[in-house]
C-alpha positions in Angstrom: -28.7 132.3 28.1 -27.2 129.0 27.9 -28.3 125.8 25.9 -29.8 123.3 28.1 -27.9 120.1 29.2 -29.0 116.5 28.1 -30.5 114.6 30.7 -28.0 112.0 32.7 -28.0 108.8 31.5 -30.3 107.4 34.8 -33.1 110.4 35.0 -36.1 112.1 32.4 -36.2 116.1 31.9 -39.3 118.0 32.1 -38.8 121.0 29.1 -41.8 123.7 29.4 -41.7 126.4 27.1 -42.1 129.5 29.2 -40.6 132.3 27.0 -41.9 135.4 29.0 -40.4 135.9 32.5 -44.5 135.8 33.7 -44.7 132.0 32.4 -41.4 131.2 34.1 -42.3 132.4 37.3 -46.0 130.9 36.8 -44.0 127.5 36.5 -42.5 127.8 39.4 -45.0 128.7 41.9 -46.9 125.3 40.6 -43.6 123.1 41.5 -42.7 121.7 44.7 -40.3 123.7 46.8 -37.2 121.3 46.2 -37.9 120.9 42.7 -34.3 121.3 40.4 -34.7 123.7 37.6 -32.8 126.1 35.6 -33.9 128.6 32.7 -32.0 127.6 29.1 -31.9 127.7 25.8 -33.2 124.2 24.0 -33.4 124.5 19.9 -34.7 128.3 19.5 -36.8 128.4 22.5 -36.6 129.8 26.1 -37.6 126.5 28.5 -37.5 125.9 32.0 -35.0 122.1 32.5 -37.0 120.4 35.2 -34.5 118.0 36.3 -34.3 114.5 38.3 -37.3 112.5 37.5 -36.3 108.7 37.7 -39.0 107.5 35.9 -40.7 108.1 32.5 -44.0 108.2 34.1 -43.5 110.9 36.9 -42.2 112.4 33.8 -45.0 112.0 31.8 -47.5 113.0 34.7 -45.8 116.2 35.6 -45.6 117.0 31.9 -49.8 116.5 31.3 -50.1 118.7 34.5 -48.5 121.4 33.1 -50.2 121.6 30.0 -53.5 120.6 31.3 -53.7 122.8 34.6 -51.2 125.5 34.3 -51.4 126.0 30.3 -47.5 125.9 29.3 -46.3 123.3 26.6 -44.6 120.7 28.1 -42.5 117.8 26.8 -40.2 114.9 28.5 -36.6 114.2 27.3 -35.1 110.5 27.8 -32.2 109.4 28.1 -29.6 108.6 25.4 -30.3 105.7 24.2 -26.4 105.6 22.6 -25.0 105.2 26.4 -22.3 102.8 26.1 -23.2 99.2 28.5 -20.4 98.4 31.1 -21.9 94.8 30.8 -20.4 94.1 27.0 -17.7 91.8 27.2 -14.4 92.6 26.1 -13.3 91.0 22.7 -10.4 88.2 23.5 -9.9 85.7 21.3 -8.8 82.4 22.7 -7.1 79.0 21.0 -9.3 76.1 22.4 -6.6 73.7 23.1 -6.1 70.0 22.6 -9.3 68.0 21.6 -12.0 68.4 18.6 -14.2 70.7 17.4 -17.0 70.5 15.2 -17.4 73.3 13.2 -20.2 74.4 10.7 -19.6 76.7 7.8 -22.3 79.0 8.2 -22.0 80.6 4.7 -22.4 84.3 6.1 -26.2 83.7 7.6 -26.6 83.8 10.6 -29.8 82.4 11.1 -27.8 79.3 10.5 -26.7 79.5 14.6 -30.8 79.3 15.7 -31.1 76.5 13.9 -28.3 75.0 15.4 -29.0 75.7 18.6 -32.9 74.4 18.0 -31.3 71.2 16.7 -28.9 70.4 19.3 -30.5 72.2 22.2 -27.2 73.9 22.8 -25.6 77.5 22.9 -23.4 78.1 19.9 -20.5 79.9 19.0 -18.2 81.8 16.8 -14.7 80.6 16.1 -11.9 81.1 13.4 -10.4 78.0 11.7 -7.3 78.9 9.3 -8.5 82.2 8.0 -12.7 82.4 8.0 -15.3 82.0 10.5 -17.3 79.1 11.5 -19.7 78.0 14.1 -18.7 76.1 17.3 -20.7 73.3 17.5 -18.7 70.6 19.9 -15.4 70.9 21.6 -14.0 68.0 23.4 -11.5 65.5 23.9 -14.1 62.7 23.1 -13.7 61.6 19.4 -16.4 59.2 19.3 -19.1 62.3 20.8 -17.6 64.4 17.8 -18.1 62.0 15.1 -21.4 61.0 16.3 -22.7 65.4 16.2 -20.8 65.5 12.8 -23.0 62.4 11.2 -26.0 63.8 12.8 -25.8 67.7 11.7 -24.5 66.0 7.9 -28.0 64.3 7.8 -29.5 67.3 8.3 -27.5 68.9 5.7 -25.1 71.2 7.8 -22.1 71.5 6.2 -19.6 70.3 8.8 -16.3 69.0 10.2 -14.5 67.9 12.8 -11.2 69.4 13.4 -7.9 69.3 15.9 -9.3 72.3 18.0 -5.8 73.0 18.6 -6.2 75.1 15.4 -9.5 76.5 16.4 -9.4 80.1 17.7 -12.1 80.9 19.9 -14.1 84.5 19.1 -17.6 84.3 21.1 -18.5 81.4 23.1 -21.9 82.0 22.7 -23.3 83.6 19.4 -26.8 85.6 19.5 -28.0 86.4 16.1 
């Protein structure tokens, strides 16, 4: 007998122990006619892989009806929650090009970027100036807008700076941490 599959990464398995051929066939008189299932192996047991639920609670239902009305243990399988996201951008560092940046050393904490962004009321983000990490506060051509952020997050004892963003290479244009 073979070992069961996983479940796809878009549907939840239905895994009833039925060990005896009696309990296997008693499962399937009691599901519907079009109902997807095969006989495997999952850990040391003989199961019947109910496949192609969509959602955790038809699932879930189908798993209390068969332990409550036909007597056979019962238990749902998600998804793999290590499924890779096709909506995670793709790391591409940037230079910013001519203007300034305002940049806070954020001394490795990252809570450092919320306050920040409660502050100025503003995304942040990541950036590398020379050979360590800061936070992007401001990038523009205005000098007079970056001096004016720089006094204002220096009174509120950020350490910060404003610097030819020529030099500034851009990692994440919006940090979340």
């Amino acid at each position: 007998m073979s070992p069961c599959q996983p479940p796809q990464s878009n549907e939840y398995l239905l895994l009833v122990r039925t060990s005896t051929q009696e309990s296997q066939e008693q499962l399937q008189r009691t599901l519907p006619a079009n109902t997807q299932f095969t006989v495997c192996r999952y850990l040391e047991d003989t199961v019947t892989r109910v496949s192609g639920f969509k959602r955790v609670e038809d699932a879930n239902d189908w798993a209390r009806y068969v332990k409550e009305i036909v007597g056979l243990s019962a238990y749902v399988l998600r998804p793999s929650a290590t499924t890779v996201s096709t909506n995670i951008p793709s790391y591409n560092p940037q230079p910013l090009g001519e203007g300034y940046a305002v940049l806070v050393d954020y001394f490795n904490q990252p809570e450092v970027a919320g306050k920040l962004k409660q502050l100025l009321g503003s995304d942040v983000g990541l950036v590398s100036y020379g050979t360590r990490p800061y936070l992007l506060v401001v990038y523009t051509n205005d000098q007079s807008k970056a001096n004016s952020t720089l006094r204002r997050l220096s009174d509120r004892g950020f350490l910060s700076m404003v610097v030819d963003s020529r030099r500034v290479t851009l990692l994440r244009p919006v940090v979340n941490f």
